[in-house]
C-alpha positions as CSV (number, residue, x, y, z in Angstrom):
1,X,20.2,-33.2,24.5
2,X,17.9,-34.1,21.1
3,X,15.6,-36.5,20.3
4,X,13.6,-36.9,17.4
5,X,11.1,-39.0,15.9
6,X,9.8,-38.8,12.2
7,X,7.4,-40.9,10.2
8,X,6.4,-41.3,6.1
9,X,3.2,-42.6,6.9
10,X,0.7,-40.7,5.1
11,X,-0.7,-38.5,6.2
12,X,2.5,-37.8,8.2
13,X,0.9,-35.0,10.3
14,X,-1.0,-37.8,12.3
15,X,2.2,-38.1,14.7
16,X,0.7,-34.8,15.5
17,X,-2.4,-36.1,16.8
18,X,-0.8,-39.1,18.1
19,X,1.8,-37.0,20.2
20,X,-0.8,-34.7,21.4
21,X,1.7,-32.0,20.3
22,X,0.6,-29.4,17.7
23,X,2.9,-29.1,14.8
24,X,2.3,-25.6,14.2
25,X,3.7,-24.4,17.7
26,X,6.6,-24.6,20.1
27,X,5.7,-26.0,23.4
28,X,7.4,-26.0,27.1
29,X,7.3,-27.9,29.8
30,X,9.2,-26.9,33.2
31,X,10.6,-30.1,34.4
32,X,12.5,-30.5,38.1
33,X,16.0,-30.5,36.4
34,X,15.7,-28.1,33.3
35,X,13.0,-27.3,30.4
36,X,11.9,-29.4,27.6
37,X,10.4,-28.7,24.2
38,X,9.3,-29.9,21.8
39,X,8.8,-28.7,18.0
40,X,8.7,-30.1,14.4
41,X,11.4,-28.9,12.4
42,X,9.5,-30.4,9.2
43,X,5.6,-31.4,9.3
44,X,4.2,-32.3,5.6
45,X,1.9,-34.8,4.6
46,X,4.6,-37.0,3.1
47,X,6.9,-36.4,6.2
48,X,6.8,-35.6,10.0
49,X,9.5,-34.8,12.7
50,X,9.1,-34.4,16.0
51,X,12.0,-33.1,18.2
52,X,12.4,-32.8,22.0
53,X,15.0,-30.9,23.1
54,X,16.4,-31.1,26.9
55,X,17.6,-28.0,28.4
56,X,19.0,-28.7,31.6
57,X,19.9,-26.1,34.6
58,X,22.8,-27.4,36.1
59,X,22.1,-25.6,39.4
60,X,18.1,-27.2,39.3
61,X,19.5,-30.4,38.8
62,X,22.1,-30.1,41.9
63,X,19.4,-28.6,44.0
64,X,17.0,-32.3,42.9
65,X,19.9,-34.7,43.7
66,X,20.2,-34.2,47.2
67,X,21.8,-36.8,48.9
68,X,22.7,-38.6,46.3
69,X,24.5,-36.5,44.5
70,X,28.5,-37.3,44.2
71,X,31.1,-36.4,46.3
72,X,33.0,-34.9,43.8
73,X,31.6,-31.4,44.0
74,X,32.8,-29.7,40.6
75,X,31.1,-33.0,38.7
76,X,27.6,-31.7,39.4
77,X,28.2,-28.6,37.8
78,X,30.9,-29.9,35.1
79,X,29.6,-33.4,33.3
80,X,28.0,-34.2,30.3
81,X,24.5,-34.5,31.4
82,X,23.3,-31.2,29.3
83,X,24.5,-32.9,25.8
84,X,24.2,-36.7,26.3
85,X,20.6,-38.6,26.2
86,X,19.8,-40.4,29.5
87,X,17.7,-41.0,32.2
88,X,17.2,-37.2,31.9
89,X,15.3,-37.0,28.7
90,X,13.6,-40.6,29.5
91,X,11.7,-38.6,32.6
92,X,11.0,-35.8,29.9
93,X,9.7,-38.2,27.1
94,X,7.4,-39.5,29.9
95,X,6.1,-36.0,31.3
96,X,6.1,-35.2,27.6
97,X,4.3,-37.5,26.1
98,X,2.7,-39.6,28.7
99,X,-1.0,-40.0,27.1
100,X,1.2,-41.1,23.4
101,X,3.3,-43.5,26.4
102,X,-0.3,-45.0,27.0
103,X,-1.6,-45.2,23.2
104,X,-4.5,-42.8,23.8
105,X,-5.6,-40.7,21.1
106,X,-9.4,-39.3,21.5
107,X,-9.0,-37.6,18.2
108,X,-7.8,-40.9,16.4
109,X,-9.1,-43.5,18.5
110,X,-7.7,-46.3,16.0
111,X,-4.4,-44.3,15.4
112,X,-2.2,-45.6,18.3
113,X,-3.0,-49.3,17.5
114,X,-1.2,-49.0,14.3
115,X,2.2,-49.9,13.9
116,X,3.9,-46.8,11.7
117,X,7.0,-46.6,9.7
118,X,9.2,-44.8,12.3
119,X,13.1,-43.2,12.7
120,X,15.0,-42.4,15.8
121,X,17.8,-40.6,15.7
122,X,19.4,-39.9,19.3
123,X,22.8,-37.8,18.6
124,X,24.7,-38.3,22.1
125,X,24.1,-41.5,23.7
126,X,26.1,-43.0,27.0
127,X,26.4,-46.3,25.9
128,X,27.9,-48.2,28.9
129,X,28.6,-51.7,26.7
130,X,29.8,-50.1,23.5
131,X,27.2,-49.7,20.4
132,X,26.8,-53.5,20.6
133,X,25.3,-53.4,23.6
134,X,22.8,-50.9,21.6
135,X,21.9,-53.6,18.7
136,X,21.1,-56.2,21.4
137,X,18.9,-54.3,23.5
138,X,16.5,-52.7,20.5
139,X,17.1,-55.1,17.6
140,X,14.9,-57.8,19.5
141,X,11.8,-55.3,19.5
142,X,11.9,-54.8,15.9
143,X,13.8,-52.1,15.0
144,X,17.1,-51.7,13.0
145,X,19.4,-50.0,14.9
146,X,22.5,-48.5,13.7
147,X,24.6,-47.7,17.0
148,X,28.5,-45.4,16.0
149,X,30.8,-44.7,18.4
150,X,31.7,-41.5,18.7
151,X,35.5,-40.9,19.1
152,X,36.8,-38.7,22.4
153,X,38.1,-36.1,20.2
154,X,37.7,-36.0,16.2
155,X,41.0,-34.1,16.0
156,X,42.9,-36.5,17.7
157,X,41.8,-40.2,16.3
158,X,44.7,-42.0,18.8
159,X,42.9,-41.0,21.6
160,X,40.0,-44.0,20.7
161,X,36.8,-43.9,21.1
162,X,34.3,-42.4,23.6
163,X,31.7,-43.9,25.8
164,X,29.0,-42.6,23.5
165,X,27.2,-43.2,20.4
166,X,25.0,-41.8,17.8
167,X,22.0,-43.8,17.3
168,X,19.4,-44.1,14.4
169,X,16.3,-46.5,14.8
170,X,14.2,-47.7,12.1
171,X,11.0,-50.0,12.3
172,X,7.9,-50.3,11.8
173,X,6.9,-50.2,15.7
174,X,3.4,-48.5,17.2
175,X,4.5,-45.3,18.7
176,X,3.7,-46.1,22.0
177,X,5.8,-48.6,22.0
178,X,8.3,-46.7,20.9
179,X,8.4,-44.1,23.8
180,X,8.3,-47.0,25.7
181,X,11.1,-48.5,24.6
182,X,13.3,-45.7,25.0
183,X,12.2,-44.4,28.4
184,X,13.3,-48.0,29.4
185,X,16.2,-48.8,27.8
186,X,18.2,-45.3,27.7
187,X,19.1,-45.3,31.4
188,X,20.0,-48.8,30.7
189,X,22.1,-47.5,28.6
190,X,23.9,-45.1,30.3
191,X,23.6,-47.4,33.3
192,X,22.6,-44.5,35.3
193,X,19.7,-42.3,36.8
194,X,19.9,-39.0,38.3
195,X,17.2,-39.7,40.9
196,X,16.8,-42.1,43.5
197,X,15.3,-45.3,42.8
198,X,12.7,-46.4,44.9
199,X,10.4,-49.5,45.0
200,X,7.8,-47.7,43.2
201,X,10.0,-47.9,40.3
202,X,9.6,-51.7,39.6
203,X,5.9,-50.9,38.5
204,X,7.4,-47.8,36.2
205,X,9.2,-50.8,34.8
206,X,6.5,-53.4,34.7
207,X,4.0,-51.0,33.0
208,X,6.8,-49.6,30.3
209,X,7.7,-53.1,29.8
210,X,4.7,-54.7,28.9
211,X,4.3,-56.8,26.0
212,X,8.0,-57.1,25.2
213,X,9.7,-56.9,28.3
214,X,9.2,-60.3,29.9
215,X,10.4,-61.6,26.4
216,X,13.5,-59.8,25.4
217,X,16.5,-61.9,25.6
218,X,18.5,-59.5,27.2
219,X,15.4,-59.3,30.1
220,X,17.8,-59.5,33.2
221,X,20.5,-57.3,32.5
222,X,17.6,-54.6,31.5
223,X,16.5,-54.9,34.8
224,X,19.1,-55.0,36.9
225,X,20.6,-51.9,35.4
226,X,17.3,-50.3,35.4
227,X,17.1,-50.7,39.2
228,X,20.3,-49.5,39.6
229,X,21.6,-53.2,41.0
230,X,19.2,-52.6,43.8
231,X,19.1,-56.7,44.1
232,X,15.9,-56.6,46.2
233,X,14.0,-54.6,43.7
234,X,16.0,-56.1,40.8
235,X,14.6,-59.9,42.3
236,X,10.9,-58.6,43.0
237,X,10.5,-57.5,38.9
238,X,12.1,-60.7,37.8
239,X,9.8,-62.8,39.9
240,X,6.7,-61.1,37.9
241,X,8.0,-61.1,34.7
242,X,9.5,-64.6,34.7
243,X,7.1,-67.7,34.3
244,X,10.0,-70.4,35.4
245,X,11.9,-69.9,38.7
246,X,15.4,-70.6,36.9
247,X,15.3,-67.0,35.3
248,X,13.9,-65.6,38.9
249,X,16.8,-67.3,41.5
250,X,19.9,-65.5,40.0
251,X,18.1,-61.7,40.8
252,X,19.0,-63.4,44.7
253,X,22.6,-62.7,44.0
254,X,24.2,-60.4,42.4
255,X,25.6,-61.1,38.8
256,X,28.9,-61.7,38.1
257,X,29.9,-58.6,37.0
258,X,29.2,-56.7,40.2
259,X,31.7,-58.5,41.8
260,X,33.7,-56.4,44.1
261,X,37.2,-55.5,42.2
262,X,40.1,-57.6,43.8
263,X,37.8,-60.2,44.4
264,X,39.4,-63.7,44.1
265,X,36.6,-65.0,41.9
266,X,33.8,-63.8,40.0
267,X,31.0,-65.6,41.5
268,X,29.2,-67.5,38.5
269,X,25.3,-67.4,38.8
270,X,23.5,-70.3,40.1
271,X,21.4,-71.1,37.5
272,X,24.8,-71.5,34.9
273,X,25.8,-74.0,37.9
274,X,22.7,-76.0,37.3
275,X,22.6,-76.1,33.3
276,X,26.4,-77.2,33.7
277,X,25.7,-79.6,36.0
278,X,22.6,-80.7,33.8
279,X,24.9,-81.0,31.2
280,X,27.9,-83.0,32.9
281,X,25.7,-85.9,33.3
282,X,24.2,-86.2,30.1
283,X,27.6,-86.5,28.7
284,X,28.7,-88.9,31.4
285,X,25.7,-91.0,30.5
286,X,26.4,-90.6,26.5
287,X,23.1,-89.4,26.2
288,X,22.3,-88.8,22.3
289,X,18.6,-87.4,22.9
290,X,17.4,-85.7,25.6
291,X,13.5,-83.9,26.5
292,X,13.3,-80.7,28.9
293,X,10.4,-81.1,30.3
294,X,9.1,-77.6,31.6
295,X,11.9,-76.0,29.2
296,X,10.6,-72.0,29.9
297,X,12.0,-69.8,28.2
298,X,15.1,-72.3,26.3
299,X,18.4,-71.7,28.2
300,X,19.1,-75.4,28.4
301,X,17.9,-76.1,24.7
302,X,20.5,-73.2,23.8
303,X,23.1,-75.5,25.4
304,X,21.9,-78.7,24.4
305,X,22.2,-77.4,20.9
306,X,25.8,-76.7,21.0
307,X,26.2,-79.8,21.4
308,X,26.9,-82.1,18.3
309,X,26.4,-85.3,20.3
310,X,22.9,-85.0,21.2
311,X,21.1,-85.9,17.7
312,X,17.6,-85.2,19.1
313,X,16.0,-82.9,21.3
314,X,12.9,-81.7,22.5
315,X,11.7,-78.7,24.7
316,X,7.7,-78.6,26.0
317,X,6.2,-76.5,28.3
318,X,2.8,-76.2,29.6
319,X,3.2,-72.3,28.7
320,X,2.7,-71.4,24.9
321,X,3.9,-68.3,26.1
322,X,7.3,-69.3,27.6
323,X,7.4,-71.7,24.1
324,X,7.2,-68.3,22.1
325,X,9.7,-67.3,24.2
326,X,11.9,-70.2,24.1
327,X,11.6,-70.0,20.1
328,X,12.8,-66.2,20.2
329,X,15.8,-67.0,22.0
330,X,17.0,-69.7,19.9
331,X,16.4,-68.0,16.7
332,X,13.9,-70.6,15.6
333,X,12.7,-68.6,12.2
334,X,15.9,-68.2,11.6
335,X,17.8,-71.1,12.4
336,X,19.9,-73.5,10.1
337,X,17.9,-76.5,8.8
338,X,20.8,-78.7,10.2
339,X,20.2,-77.5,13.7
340,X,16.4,-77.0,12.8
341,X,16.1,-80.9,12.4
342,X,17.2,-81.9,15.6
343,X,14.9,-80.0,17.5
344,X,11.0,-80.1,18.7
345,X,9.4,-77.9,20.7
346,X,5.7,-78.6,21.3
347,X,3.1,-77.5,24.3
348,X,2.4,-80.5,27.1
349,X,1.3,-80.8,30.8
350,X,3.3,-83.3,32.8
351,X,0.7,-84.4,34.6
352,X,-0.9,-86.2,31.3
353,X,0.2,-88.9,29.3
354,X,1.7,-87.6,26.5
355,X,3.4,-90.2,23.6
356,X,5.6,-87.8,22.8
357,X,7.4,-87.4,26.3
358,X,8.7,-91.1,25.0
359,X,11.8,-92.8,23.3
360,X,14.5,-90.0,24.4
361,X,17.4,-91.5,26.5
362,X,17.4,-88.6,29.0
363,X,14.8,-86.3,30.5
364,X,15.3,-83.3,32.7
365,X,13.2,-81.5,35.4
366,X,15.4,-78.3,36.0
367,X,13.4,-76.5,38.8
368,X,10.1,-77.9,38.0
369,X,8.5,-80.3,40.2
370,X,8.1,-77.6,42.9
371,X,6.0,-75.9,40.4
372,X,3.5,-78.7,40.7
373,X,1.2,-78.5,43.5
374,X,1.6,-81.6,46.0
375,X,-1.2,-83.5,45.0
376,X,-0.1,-83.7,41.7
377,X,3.1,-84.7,42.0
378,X,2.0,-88.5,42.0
379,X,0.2,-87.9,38.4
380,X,3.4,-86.3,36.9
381,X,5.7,-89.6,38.4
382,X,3.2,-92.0,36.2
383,X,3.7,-89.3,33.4
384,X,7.5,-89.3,33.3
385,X,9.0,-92.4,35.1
386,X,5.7,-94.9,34.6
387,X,4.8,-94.0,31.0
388,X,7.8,-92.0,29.1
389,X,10.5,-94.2,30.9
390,X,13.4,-92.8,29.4
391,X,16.8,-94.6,30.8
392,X,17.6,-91.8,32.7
393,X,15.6,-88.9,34.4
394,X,17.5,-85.7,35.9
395,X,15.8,-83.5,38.5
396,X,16.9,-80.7,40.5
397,X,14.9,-78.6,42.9
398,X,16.3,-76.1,45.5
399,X,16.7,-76.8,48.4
400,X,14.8,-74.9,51.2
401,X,17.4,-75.6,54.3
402,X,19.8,-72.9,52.1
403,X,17.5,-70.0,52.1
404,X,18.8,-68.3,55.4
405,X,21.9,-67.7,52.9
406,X,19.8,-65.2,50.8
407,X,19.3,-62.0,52.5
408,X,16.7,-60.5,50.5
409,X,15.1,-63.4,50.6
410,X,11.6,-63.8,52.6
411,X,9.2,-67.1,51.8
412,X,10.2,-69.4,48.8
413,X,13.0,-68.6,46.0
414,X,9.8,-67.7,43.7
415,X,6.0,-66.5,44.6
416,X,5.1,-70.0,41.9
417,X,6.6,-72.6,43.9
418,X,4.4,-75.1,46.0
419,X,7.1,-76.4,48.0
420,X,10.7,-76.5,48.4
421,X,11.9,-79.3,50.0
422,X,15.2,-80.0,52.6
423,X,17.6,-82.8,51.7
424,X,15.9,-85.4,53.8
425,X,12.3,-84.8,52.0
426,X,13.6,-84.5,48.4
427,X,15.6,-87.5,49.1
428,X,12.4,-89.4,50.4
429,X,10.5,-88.5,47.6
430,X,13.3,-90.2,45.2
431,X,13.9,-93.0,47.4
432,X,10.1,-93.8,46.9
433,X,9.9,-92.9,43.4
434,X,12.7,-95.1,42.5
435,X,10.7,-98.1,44.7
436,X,7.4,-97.6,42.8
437,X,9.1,-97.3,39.0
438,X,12.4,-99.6,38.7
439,X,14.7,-96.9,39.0
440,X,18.2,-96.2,41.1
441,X,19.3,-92.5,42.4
442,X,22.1,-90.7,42.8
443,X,22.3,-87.2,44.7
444,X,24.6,-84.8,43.8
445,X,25.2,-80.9,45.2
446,X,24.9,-77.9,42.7
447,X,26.3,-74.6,44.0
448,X,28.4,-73.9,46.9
449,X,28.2,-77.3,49.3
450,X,27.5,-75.7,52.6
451,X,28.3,-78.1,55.6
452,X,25.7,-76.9,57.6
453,X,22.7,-76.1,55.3
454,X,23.8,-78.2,52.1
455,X,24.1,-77.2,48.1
456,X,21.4,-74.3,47.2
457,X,20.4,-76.7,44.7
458,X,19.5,-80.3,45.0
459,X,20.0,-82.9,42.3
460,X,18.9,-86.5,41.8
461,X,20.5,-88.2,39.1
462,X,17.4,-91.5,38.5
463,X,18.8,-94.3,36.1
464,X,16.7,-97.4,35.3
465,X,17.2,-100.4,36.2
């Protein structure tokens, strides 16, 4: 398998140096599984290329597997691990390259910090997804990715197309992050890994994904496939990359498209429960502007969007971070000035008087209040249903009498929540909220009802009076 990397910044030699990898020589490097090197096929000062090629040894790479290797004896001898990129050469690149990985460079200490003109080019690549799958996962990060199937046999077109691409990458991306990139998202990819995945490797993920990771739209399915769908490990990296427990409390299940084949159903994730649930009240209320207060990273402004109806909405968060976020997934540099009009986002803490939490006929809490720590709470009622006073007010919150449901689960749904409260409590605090403020509630369930433990979410439906 073949990977290379070239650059036309000048002088172009300085991948060299950056890749700790002498252009004038070939180098090995014994790996578990097989050998890798790496060489330039050109080096000039206008253009460089760096190329590491995988060698694999088929009977090495039995002998690593151990247990886990397939049933299906002939396959670990017979498959198409030698020719196709994977989690393979994404344990090479880091062996390889790990002090570029890092963006060290003693002989250029400013060299790593500079983002260079770069191209990609990964011949065979299992692309579980198709090659649009491809474009999603690398087109947020900044490169331009051209991703073509390859067919199953160029001599015989009918037979369709393969499971594998040819992909080219080009950006102007610091190499570091590059490498980085790649040793994340090519097992993603091919939605496999050769070795078995322990927890250690949510830290692998953690570090490789820093600085883009916790932002890219496509954050969950990365990391689920990454971990192999080992839900545990799959819910303990969400719950450090995620800022809002929405994105965190559908790693507790898994997605719907693990679903066990012949099952009835696919089971549909929580969190799409709550924004439709969100959602089938503000049209029952003919809501035509609406605030998310706490809005993380935008789902429910994505939705509210779609909908013609609501002529004015706003998003604000106490994070700037989950704003820049929230901006990213809605395409907000890029977005149509139609839309573009009907939409604020802006930073605010709900515990402040804020003059622009007022005039919208609806606001929503999704999963916030139990980020507020107890003795707040009082400060954030006068904020939204003394001051803001919008005719309606829509808050859900889990509910903690469902958690025995979730075996992974140990503690609260997310390591940021101050509370979760059982149907009795949440419906005290509304009862007495209403009492204080002029307002009326309704409680609805979100998610399976259970008639022992309740809905896993909790919602309260405030109108005024």
């Amino acid at each position: 398998m073949l990977l290379t990397i070239s650059t036309t910044a000048r002088p172009a030699t300085d991948l060299g140096y950056l890749l700790h990898k002498h252009p004038g020589r070939v180098q090995e490097f014994g790996q578990s599984f097989g050998t890798a090197h790496v060489f330039y096929p050109e080096a000039g000062e206008d253009r460089c290329t760096a190329a590491l090629m995988l060698e694999i040894d088929p009977i090495r790479l039995v002998r690593t597997r151990g247990k886990s290797s397939p049933d299906f004896s002939l396959g670990q001898y017979v498959n198409d691990r030698p020719y196709a990129a994977s989690s393979l050469l994404a344990v090479a690149l880091a062996d390889v390259f790990r002090t570029a990985r890092a963006g060290r460079c003693a002989a250029r200490p400013g060299l790593p910090a500079v983002p260079l003109p770069l191209s990609i080019t990964l011949p065979a690549l299992p692309c579980r997804g198709g090659p649009g799958l491809a474009r999603a996962l690398f087109e947020p990060l900044g490169w331009r990715a051209r991703a073509e199937a390859l067919p199953l046999d160029p001599a015989f077109p009918e037979w369709g197309e393969s499971r594998y691409v040819r992909l080219t990458l080009h950006g102007e991306v610091r190499l570091a992050d590059a490498l980085n990139h790649l040793y994340v998202l090519l097992p993603v990819l091919d939605d496999a890994k050769h070795y078995w995945i322990a927890h250690d490797e949510v830290d692998k993920l953690i570090r490789a994904g820093e600085g883009w990771l916790a932002e890219h739209p496509e954050r969950d399915l990365i990391t689920r496939r990454y971990l192999g769908r080992r839900w545990s490990l799959a819910r303990a990296a969400l719950a450090r990359l995620a800022e809002v427990g929405d994105d965190v409390e559908e790693a507790l299940e898994p997605p719907v498209e693990e679903e066990p084949e012949g099952a009835a159903e696919s089971r549909v994730p929580l969190n799409t429960l709550r924004r439709e649930a969100v959602l089938g009240v503000l049209d029952e209320i003919g809501a035509h502007s609406v605030i998310d207060l706490g809005c993380g990273s935008g789902r429910l402004l994505a939705d509210l969007l779609k909908r013609p109806a609501l002529t004015r909405i706003a998003g604000t968060d106490v994070s700037t971070r989950a704003l820049t976020m929230a901006a990213g997934r809605l395409g907000l540099d890029r977005m149509a000035e139609s839309r573009r009009s009907r939409l604020e986002l802006f930073q605010g803490a709900l515990t402040y008087t804020d003059d622009r939490y007022a005039g919208f006929d609806a606001a929503v809490l999704m999963e916030v209040i139990e980020h507020v720590d107890a003795s707040r709470l009082a400060a954030l009622e006068r904020v939204v249903f003394g001051a803001a006073r919008p005719g309606h007010v829509i808050v859900t919150t889990p509910n903690v009498e469902y958690n025995v449901r979730y075996e992974t689960l140990t503690g609260l749904r997310h390591p940021d929540h101050r509370f979760e409260w059982t149907r009795a409590e949440f419906a005290a605090w509304a009862d007495a909220v209403c009492d204080r403020y002029g307002y009326t509630v309704g409680h609805r369930p979100v998610g399976d009802d259970d008639p022992e433990l309740g809905p896993p979410t909790q919602m309260g439906v405030f109108t005024r009076v």
